[in-house]
Backbone as a ProteinNet text record, in pm:
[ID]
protein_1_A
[PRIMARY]
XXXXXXXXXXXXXXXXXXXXXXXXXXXXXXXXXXXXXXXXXXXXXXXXXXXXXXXXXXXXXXXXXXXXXXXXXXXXXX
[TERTIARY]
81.5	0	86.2	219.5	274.8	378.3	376.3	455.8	357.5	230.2	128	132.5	128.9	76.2	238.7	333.9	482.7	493.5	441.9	463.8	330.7	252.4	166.4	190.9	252.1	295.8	430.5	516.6	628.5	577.8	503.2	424.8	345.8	280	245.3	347.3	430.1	541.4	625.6	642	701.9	641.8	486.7	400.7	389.7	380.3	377.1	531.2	676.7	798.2	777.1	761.6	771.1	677.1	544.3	499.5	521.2	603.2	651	768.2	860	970.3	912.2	807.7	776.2	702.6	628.6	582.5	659.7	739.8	828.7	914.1	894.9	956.7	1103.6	1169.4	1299.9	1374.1	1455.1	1535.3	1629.9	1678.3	1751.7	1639.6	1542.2	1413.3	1378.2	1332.8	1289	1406.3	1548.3	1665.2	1638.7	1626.6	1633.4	1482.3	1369.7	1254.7	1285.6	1366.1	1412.2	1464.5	1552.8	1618.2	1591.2	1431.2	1392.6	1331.9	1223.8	1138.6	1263.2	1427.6	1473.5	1510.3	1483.7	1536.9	1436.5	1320.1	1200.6	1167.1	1212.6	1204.6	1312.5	1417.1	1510	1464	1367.2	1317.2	1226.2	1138.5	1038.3	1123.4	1246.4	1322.6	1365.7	1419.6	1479.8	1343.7	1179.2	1099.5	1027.7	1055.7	1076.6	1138.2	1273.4	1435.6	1491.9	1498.5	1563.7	1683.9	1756.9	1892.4	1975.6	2020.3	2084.8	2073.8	1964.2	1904.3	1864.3	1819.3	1814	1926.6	2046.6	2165	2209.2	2166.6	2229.5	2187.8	2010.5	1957.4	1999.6	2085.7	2139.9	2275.7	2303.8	2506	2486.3	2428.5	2443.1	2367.2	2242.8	2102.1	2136.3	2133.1	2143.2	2266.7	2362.3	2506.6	2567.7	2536.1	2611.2	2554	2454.2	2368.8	2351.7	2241.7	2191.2	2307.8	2441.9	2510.3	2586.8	2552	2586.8	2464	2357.1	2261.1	2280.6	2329.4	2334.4	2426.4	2575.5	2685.1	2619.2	2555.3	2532.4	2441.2	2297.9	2186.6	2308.7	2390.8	2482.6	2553	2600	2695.9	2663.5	2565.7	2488.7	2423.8	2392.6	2337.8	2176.5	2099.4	1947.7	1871.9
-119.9	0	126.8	133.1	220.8	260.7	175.6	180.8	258.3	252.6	236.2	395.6	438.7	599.1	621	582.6	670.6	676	553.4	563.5	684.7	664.3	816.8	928.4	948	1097.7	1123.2	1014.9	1071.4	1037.7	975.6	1011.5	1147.7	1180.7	1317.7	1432.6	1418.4	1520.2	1530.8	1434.4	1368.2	1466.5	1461	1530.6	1674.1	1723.5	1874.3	1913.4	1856.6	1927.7	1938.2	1785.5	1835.5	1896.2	1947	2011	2186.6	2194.1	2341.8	2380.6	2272.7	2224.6	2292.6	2233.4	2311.8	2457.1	2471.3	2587.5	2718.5	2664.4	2796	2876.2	3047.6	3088.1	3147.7	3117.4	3148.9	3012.3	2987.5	2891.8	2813.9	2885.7	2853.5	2759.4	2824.7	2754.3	2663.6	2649.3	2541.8	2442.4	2463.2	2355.6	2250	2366.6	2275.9	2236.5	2262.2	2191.5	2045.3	2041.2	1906.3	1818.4	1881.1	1831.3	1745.5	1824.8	1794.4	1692.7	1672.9	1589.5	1464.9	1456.3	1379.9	1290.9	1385.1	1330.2	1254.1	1280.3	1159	1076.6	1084.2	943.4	838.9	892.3	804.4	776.6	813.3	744.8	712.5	722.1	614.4	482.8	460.3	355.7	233.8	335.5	294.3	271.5	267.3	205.9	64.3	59.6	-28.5	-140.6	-116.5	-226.7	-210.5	-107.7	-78.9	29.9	-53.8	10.8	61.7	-19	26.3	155.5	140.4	238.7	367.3	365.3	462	556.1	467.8	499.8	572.6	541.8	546.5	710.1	676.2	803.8	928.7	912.2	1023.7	1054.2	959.5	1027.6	1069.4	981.9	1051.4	1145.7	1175.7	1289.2	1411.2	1373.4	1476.4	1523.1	1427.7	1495.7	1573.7	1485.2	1532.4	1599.6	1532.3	1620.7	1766.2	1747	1870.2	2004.7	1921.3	2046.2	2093.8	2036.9	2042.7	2201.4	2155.4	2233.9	2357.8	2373.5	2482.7	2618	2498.4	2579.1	2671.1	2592.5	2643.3	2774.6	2761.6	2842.7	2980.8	2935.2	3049.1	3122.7	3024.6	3125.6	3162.7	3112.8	3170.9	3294.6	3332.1	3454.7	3476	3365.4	3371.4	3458.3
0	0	0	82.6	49.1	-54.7	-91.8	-246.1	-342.9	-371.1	-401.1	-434.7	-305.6	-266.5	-314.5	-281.6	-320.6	-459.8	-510.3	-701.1	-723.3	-726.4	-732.5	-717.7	-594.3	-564.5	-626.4	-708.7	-778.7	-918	-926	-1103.3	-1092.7	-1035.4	-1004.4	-1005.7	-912.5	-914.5	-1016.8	-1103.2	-1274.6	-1351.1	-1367.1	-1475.9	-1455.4	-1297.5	-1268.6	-1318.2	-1278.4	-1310.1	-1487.1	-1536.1	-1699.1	-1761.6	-1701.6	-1710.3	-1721.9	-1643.3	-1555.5	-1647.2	-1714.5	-1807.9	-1914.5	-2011.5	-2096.3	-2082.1	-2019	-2013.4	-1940.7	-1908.6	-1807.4	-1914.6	-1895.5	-1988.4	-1977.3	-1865.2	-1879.9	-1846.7	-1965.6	-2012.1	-1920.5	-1787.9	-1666.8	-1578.6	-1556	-1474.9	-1560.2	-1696.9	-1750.3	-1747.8	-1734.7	-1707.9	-1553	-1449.2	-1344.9	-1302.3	-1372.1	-1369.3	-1448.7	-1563.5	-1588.9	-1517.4	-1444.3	-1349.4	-1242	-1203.4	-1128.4	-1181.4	-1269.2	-1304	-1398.4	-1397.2	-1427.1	-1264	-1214.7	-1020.8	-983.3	-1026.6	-968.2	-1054.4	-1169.9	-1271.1	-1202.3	-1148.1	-1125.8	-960.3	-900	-818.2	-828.3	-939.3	-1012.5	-1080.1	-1092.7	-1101.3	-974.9	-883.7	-761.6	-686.6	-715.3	-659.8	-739	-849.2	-945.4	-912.8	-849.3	-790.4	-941.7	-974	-1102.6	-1083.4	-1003	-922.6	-1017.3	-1135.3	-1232.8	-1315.9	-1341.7	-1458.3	-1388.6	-1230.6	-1167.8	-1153.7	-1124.3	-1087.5	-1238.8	-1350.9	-1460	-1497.1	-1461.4	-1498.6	-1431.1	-1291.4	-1210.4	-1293.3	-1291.3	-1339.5	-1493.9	-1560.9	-1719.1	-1741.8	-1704.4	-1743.5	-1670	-1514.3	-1428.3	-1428	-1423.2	-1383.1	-1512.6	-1634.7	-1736.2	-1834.1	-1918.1	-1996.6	-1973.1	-1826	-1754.8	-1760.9	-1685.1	-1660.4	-1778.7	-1906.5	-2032.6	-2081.5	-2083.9	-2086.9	-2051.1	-1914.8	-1845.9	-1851.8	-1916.7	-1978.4	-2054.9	-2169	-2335.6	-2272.2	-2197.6	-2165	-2132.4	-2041.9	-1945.8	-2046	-2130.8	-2207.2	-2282.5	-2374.1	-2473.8	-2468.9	-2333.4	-2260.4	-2323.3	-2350.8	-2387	-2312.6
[MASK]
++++++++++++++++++++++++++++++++++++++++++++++++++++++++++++++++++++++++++++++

């Protein structure tokens, strides 16, 4: 039962961040709304027992992509 209610409230919190992702209009905020909604996919994994792919989705999406993103947004000066 409580798995139940935790996968809900991070599928919920999933759809409001990428939600907020697209519609947000400055390009820095729409980055770490990804971020965010990439942080609870990967604990929509790690409630799964999808240790790997959770783990995977933190170091490559969040760690690297993201802060890839952030360079370009920063320096690009959008």
């Amino acid at each position: 039962m409580a798995e139940a209610v935790l996968f809900y409230l991070l599928a919920s919190v999933l759809i409001i961040f990428a939600l907020l992702t697209v519609t947000a209009q400055n390009p820095v905020r729409s980055a770490v709304y990804l971020v965010s909604a990439l942080l609870s996919m990967a604990a929509l994994f790690f409630l799964m027992r999808a240790e790997f792919v959770g783990a995977v989705q933190i170091l490559v999406y969040v760690g690297g992509i993201m802060v890839l993103f952030l360079f370009v947004i920063l320096l690009v000066n959008v």
